[in-house]
PASEBA-1860 file (N, C-alpha, C; in nm, 3 decimals):
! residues 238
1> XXXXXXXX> -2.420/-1.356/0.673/-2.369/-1.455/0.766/-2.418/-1.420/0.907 ~ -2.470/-1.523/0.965/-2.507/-1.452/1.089/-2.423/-1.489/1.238 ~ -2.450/-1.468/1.314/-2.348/-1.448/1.453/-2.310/-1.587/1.500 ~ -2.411/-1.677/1.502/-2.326/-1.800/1.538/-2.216/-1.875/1.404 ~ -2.234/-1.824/1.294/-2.186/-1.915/1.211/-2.059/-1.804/1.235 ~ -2.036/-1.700/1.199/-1.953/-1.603/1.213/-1.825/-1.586/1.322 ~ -1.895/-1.681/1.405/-1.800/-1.701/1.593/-1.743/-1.833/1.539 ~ -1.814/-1.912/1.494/-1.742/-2.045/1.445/-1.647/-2.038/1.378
9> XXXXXXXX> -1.652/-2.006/1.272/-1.547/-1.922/1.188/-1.410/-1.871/1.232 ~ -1.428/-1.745/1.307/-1.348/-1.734/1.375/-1.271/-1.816/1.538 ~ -1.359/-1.862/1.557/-1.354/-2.006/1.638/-1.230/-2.086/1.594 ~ -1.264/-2.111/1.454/-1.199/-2.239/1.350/-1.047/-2.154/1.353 ~ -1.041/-2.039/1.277/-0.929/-1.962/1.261/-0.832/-1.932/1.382 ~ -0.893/-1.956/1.504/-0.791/-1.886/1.620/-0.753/-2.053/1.661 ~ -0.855/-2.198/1.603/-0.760/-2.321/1.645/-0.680/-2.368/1.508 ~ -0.657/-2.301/1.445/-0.570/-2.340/1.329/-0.424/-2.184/1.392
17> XXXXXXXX> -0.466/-2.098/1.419/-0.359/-2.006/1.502/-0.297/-2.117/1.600 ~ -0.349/-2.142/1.680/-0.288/-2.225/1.803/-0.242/-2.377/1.771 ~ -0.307/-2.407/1.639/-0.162/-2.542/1.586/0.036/-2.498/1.565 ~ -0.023/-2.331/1.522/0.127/-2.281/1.449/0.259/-2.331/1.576 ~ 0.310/-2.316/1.574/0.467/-2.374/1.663/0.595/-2.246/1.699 ~ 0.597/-2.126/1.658/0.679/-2.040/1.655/0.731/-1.988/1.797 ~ 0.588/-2.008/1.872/0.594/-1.893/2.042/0.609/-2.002/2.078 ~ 0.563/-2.144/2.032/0.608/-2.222/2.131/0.691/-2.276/2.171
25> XXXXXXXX> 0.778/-2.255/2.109/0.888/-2.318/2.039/1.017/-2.176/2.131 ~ 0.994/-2.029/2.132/1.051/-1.974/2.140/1.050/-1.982/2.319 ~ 0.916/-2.008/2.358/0.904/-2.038/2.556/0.918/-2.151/2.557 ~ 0.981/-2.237/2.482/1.061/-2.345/2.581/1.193/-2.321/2.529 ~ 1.264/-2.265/2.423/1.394/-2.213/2.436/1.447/-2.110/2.565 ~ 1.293/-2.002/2.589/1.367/-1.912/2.672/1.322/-1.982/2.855 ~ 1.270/-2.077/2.832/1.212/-2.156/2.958/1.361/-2.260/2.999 ~ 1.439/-2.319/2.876/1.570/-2.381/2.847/1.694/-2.307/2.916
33> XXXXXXXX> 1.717/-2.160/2.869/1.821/-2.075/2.912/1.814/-2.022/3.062 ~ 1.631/-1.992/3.095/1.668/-1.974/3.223/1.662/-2.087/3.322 ~ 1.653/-2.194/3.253/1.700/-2.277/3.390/1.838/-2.305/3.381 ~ 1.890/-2.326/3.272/2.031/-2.342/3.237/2.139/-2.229/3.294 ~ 2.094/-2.138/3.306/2.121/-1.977/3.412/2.102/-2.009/3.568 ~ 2.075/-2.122/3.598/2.046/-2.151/3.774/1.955/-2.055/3.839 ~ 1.820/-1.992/3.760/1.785/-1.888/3.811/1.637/-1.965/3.900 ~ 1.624/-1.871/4.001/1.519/-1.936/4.021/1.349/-1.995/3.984
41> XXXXXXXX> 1.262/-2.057/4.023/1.179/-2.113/3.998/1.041/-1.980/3.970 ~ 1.027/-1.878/4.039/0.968/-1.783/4.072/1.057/-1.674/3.938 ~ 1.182/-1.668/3.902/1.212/-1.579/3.790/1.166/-1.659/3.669 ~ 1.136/-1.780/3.657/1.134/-1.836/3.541/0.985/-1.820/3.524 ~ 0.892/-1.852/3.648/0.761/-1.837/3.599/0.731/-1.669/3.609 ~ 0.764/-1.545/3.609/0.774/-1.457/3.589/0.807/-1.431/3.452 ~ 0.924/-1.479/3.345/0.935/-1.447/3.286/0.893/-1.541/3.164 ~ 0.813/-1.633/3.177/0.689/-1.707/3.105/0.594/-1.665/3.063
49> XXXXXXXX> 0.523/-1.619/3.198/0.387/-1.545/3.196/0.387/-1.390/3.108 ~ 0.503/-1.339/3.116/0.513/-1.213/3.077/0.540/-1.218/2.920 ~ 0.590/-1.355/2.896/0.619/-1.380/2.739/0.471/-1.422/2.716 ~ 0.414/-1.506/2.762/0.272/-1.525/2.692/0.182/-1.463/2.734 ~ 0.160/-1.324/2.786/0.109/-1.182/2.776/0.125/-1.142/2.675 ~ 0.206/-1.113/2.615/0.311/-1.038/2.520/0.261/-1.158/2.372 ~ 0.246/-1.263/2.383/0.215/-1.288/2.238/0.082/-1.248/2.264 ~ 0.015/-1.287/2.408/-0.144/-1.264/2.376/-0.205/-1.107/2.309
57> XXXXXXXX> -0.115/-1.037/2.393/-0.133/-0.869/2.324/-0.117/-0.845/2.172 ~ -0.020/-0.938/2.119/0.047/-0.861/1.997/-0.089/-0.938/1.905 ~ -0.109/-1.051/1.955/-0.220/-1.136/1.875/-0.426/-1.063/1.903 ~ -0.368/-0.958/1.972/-0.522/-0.908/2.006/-0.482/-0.747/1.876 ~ -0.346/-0.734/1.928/-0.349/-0.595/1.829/-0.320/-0.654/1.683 ~ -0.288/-0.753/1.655/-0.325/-0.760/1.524/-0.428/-0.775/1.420 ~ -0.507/-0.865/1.517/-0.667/-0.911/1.482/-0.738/-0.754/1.468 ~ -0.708/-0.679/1.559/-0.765/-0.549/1.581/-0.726/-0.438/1.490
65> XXXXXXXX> -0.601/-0.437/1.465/-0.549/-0.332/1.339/-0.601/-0.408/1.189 ~ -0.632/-0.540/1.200/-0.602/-0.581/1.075/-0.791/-0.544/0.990 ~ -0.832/-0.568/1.164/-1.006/-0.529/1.103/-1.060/-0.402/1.118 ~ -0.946/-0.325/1.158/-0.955/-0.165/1.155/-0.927/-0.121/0.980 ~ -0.816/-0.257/0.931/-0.810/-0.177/0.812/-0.926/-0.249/0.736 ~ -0.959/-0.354/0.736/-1.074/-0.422/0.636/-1.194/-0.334/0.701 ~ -1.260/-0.296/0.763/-1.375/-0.172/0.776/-1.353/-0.069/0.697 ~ -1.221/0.018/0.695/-1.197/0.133/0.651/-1.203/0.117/0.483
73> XXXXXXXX> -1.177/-0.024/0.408/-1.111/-0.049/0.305/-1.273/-0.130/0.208 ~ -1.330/-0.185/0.309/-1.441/-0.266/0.254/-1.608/-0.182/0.281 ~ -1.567/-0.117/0.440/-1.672/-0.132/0.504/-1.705/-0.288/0.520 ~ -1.870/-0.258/0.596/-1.932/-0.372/0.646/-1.955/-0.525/0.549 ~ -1.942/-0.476/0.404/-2.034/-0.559/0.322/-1.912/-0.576/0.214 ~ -1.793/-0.653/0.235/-1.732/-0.722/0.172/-1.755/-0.769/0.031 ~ -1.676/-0.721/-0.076/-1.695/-0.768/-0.181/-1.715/-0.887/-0.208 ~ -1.727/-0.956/-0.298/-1.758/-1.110/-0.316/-1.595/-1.144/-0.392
81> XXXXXXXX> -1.534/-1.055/-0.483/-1.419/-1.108/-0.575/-1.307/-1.060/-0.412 ~ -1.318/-1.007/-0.283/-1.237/-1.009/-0.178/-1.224/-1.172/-0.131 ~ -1.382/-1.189/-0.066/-1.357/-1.317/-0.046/-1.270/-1.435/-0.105 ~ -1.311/-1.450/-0.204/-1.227/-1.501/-0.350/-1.091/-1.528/-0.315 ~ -1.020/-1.401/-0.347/-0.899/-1.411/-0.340/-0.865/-1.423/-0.204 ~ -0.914/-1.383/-0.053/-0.911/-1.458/0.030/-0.866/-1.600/0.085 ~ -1.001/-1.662/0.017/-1.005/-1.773/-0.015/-0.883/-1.869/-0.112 ~ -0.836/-1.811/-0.209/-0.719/-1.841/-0.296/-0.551/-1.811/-0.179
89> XXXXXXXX> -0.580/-1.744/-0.115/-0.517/-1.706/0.005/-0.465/-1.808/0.157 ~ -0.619/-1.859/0.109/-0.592/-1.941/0.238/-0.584/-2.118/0.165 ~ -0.596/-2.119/0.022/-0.536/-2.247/-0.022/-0.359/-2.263/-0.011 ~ -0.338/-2.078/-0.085/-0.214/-2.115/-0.094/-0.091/-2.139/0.041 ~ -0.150/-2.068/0.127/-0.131/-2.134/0.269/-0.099/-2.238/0.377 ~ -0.247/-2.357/0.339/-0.273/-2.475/0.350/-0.097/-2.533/0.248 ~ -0.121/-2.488/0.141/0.009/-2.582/0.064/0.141/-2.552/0.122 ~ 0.073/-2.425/0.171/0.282/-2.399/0.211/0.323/-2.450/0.370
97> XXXXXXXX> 0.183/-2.465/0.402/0.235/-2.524/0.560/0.239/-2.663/0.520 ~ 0.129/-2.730/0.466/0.197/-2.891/0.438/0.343/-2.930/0.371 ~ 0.433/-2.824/0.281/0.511/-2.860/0.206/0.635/-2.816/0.318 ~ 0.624/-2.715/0.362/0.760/-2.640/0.441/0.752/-2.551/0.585 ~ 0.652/-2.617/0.654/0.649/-2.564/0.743/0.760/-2.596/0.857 ~ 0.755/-2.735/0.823/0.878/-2.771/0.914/1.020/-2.760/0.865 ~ 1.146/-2.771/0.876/1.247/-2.791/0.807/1.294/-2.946/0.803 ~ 1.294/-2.958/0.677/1.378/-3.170/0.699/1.466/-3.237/0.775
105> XXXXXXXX> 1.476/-3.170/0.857/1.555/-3.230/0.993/1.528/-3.253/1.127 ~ 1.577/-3.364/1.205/1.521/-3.389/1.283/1.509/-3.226/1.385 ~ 1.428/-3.281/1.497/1.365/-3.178/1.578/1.276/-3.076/1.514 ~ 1.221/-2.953/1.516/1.136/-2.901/1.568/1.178/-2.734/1.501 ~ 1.264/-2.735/1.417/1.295/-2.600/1.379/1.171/-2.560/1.246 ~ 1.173/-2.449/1.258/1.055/-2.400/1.149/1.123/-2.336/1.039 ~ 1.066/-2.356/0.948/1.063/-2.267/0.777/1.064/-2.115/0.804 ~ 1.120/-2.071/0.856/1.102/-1.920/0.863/1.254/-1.877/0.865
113> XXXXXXXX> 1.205/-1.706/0.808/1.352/-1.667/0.758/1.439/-1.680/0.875 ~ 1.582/-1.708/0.849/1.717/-1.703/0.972/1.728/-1.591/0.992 ~ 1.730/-1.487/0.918/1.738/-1.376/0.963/1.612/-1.370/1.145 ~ 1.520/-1.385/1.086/1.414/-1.416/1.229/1.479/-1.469/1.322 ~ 1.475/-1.615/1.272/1.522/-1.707/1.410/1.634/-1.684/1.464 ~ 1.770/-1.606/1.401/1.848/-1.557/1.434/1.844/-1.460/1.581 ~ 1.743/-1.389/1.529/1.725/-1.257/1.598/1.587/-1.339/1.733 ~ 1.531/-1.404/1.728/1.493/-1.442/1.842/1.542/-1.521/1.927
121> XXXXXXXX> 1.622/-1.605/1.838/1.760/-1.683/1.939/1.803/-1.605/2.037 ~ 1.867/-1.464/1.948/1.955/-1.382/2.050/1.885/-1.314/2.182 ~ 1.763/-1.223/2.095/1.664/-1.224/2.253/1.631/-1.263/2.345 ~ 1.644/-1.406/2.298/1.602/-1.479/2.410/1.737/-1.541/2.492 ~ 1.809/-1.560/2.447/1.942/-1.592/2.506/1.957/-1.478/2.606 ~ 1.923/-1.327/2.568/1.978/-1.203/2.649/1.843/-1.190/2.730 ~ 1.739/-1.214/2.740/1.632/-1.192/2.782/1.643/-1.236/2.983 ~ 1.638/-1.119/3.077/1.660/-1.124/3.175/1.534/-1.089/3.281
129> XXXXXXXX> 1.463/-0.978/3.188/1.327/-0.936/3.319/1.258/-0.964/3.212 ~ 1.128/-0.906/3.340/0.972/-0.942/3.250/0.922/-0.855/3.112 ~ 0.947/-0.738/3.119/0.984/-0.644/3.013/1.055/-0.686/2.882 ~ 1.150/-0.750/2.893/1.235/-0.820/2.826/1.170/-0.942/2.731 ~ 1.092/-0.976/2.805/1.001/-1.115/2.808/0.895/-1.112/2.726 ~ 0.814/-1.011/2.735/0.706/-0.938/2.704/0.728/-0.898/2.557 ~ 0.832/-0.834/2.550/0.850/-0.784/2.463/0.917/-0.894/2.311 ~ 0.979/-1.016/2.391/1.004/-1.171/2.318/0.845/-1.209/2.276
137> XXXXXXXX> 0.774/-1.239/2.333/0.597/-1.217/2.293/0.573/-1.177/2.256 ~ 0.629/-1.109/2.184/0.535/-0.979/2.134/0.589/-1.047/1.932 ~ 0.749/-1.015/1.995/0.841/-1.093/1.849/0.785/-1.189/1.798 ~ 0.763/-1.266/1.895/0.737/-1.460/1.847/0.604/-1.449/1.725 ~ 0.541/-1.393/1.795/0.386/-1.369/1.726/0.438/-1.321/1.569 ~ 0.462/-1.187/1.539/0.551/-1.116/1.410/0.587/-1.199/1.349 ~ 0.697/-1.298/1.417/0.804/-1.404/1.339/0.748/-1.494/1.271 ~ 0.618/-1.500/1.311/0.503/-1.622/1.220/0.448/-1.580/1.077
145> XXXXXXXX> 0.413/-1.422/1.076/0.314/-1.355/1.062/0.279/-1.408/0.895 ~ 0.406/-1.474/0.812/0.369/-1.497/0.684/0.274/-1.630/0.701 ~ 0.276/-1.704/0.830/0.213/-1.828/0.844/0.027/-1.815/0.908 ~ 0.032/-1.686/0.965/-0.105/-1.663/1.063/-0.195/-1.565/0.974 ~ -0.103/-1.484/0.918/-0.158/-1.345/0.807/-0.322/-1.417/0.771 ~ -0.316/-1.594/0.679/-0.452/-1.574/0.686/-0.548/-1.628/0.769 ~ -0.535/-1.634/0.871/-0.656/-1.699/0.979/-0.657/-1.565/1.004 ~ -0.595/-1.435/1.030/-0.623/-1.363/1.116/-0.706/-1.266/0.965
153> XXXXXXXX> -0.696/-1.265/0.828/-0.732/-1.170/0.759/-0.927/-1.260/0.731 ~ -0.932/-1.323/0.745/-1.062/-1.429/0.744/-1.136/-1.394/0.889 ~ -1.047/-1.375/0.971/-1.082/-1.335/1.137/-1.158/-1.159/1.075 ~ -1.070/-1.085/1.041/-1.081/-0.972/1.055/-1.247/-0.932/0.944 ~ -1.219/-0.957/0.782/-1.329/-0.992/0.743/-1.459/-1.028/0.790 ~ -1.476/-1.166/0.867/-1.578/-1.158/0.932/-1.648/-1.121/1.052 ~ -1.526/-0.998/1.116/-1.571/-0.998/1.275/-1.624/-0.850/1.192 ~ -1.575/-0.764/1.077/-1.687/-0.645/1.062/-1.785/-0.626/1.029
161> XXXXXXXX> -1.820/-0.741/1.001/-1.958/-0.750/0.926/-2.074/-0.782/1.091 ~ -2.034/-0.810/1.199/-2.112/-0.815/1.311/-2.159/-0.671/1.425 ~ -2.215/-0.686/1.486/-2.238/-0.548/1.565/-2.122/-0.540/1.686 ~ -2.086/-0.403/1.732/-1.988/-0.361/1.765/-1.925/-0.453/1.914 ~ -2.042/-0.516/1.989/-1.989/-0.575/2.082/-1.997/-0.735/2.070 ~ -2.042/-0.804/1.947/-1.969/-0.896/1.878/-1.866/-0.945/1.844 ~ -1.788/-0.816/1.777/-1.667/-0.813/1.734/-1.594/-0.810/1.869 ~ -1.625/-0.764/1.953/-1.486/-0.775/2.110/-1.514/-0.916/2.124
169> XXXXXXXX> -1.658/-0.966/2.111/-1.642/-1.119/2.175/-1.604/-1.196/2.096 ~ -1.605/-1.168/1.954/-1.534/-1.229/1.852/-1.326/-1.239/1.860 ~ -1.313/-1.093/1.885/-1.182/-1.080/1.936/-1.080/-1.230/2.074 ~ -1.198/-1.205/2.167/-1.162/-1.256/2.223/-1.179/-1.428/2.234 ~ -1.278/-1.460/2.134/-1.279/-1.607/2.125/-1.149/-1.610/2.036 ~ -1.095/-1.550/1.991/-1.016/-1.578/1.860/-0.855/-1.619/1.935 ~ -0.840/-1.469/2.076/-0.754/-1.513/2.104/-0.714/-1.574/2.208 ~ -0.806/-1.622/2.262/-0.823/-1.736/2.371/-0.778/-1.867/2.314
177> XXXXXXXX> -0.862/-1.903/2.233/-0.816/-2.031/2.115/-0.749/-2.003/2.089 ~ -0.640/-1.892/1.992/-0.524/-1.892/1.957/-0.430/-1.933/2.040 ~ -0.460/-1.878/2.193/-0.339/-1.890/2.303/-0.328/-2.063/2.348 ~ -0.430/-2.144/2.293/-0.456/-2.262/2.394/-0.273/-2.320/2.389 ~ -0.217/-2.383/2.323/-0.134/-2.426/2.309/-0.004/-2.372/2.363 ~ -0.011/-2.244/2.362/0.089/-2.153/2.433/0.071/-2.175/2.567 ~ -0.053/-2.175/2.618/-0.110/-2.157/2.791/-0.044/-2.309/2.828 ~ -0.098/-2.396/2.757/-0.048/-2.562/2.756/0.051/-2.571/2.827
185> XXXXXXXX> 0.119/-2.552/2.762/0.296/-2.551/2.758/0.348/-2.453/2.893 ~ 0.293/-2.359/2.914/0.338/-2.255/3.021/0.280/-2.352/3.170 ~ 0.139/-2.360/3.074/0.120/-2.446/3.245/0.231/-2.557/3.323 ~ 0.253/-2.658/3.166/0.322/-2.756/3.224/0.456/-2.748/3.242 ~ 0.529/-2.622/3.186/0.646/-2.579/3.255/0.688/-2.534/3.427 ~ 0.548/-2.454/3.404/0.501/-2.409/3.566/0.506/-2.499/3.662 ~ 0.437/-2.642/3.626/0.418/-2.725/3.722/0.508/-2.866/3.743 ~ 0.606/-2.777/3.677/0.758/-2.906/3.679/0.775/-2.989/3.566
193> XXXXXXXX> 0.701/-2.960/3.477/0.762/-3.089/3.409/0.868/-3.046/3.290 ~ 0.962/-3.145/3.270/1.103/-3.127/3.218/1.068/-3.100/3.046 ~ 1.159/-2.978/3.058/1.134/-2.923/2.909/1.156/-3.047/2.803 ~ 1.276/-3.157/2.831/1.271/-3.294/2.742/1.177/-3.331/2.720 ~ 1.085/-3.351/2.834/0.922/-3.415/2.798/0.845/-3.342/2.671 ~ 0.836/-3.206/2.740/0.769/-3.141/2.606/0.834/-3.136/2.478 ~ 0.921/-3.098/2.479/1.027/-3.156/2.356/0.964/-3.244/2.291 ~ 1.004/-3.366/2.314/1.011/-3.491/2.288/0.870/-3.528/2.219
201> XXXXXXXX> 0.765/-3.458/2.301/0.632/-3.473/2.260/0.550/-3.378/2.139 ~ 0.645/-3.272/2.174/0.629/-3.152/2.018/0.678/-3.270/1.863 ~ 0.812/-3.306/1.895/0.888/-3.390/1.784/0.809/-3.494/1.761 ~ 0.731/-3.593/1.862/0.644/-3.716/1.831/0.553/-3.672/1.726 ~ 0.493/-3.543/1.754/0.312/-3.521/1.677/0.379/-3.407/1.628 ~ 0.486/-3.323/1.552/0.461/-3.207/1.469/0.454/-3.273/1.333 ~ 0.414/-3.346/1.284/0.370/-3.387/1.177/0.221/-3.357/1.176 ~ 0.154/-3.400/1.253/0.058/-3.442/1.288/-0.032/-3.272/1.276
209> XXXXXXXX> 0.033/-3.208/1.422/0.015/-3.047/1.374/0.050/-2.930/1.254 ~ 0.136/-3.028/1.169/0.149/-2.963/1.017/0.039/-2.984/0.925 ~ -0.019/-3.101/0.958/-0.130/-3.219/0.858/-0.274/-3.138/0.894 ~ -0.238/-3.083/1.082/-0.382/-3.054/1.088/-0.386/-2.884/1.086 ~ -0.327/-2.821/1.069/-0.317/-2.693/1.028/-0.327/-2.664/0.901 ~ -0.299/-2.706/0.793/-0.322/-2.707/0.646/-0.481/-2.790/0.655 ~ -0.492/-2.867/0.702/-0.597/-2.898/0.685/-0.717/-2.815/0.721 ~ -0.711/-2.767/0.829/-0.806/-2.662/0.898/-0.808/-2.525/0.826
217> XXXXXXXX> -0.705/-2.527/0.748/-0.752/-2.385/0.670/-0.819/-2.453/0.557 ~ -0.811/-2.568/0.476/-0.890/-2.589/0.394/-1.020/-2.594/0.411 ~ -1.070/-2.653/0.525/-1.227/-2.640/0.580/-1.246/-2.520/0.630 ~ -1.179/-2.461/0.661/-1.198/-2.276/0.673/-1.219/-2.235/0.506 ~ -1.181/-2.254/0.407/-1.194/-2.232/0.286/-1.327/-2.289/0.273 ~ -1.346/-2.391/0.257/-1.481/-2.432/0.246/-1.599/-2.351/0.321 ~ -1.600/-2.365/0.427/-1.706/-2.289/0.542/-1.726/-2.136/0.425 ~ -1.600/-2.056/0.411/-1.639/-1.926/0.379/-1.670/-1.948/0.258
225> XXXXXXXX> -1.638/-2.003/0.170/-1.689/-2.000/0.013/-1.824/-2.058/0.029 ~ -1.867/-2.137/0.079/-2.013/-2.196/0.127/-2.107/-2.062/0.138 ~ -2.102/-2.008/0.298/-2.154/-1.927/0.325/-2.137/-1.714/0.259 ~ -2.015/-1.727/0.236/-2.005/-1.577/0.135/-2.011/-1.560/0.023 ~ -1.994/-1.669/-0.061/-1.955/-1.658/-0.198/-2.054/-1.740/-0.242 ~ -2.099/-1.855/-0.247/-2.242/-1.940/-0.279/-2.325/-1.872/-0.228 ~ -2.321/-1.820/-0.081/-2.462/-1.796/-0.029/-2.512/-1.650/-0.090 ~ -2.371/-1.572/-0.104/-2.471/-1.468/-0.157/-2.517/-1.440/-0.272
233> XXXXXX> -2.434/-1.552/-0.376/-2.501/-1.569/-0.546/-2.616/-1.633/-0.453 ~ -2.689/-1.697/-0.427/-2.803/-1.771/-0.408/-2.884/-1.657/-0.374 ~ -2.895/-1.560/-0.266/-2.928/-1.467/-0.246/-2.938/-1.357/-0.355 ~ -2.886/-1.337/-0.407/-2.852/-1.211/-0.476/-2.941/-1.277/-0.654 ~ -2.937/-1.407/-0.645/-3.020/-1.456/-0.747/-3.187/-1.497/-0.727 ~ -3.221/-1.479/-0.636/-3.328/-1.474/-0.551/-3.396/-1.379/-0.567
END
C-alpha cells in the first residue's frame, strides 16, 4: 500500500471517528452546567478548551499505543488472515452502530453502558477547573472506545507499515479529523451560540450521523480488502 492511499485510509477512519457523538455530547452537558452555575464566560471557555485537549490527547495516545502494539505483534508486514478479521471487525461495527447506537428515545442519549454515562454525568456535574476538564476528555474518548476500537485498529495497522515520519503525519491527520466535530461545537459555544441551538441540531441529523458512520466503515472495509487482501493475492500470484 503506498503513502497516499495509506493517509486516505486513515483520513477515512479519523472522519468516521468524528461522526461518533460521545465527547460531544459530554461538552455540551458540561458547557450546560457551567452556565447553569452563573460562572463566567472566560471559566467556561477555559474549561472547554481543556476538555477538548484532553479528548485530543487521549485520541493521539491511543492511536499511538494501539500501533505500538500492532508493530510489536505483526511487525511491518501484516498478515493477510489479520486483515480479514479486521475487516469482519469493522462489518460487525457498521451493524452495531446502525442498529443501537442511538437509544429509542427522543433526544440524543447513546447505547453505551450506564454504568459509563453514569460516571460521566457525575464528572461533569462536579467538574470545576481545567484539570478537572482535561481529565473529562480524556473519559469521553474511553467511554466510546467499544464504538472507535475499529477506525483506530485499521488506523494503527496501516500507519506501521509506512516510514517513521509518516506515521506522525499519519497520527496527526487522523486526529485532526477525528477532532473536527468536537472543535465545531467548542467553537460555536465560544462564540455565543445557545446550547438549544446545538441541541436541537444534533437531534435534527443524528440519524443521519448514525447512517453515515456505519456507512463509512463499510467503504473503509472495502478500500482495505481491495488494496490488502485482493491486492496482495494479485501480487503474491504474480
Amino acid at each position: 500500500m503506498d503513502i497516499p492511499v495509506s493517509l486516505a485510509i486513515v483520513a477515512l477512519a479519523g472522519l468516521i471517528h468524528a461522526s461518533f457523538q460521545l465527547s460531544v455530547s459530554v461538552l455540551t452537558l458540561l458547557s450546560g452546567h457551567t452556565i447553569g452555575s452563573k460562572r463566567s464566560n472566560a471559566k467556561l471557555l477555559r474549561l472547554t478548551t481543556s476538555f477538548v485537549i484532553g479528548a485530543g490527547v487521549m485520541t493521539v495516545l491511543l492511536l499511538s499505543s494501539t500501533s505500538f502494539v500492532m508493530l510489536s505483534l505483526y511487525g511491518t508486514d501484516t498478515p493477510q488472515v489479520v486483515w480479514a478479521a479486521v475487516c469482519g471487525l469493522l462489518i460487525g461495527d457498521a451493524i452495531s452502530i446502525w442498529l443501537f447506537y442511538y437509544r429509542r428515545e427522543k433526544g440524543t442519549t447513546l447505547w453505551i453502558p450506564r454504568g459509563v454515562a453514569a460516571y460521566l454525568t457525575e464528572r461533569t456535574k462536579s467538574t470545576k477547573i481545567s484539570a478537572e476538564a482535561f481529565g473529562l476528555g480524556l473519559s469521553s474518548v474511553i467511554g466510546e472506545a467499544f464504538f472507535i476500537v475499529a477506525p483506530i485498529i485499521i488506523s494503527a495497522l496501516t500507519l506501521v507499515q509506512l516510514p517513521a515520519v509518516w506515521q506522525m503525519v499519519g497520527i496527526v491527520i487522523y486526529t485532526v479529523i477525528s477532532m473536527m466535530s468536537l472543535v465545531v461545537v467548542w467553537a460555536m459555544i465560544g462564540s455565543g451560540h445557545t446550547l438549544g441551538r446545538i441541541q436541537k441540531w444534533r437531534e435534527a441529523n443524528k440519524y443521519f450521523l448514525q447512517f453515515a458512520a456505519g456507512s463509512g466503515l463499510l467503504v473503509l472495509v472495502f478500500f482495505v480488502y481491495v488494496y490488502e487482501i485482493l491486492g496482495s493475492t494479485v501480487v503474491g500470484g504474480i
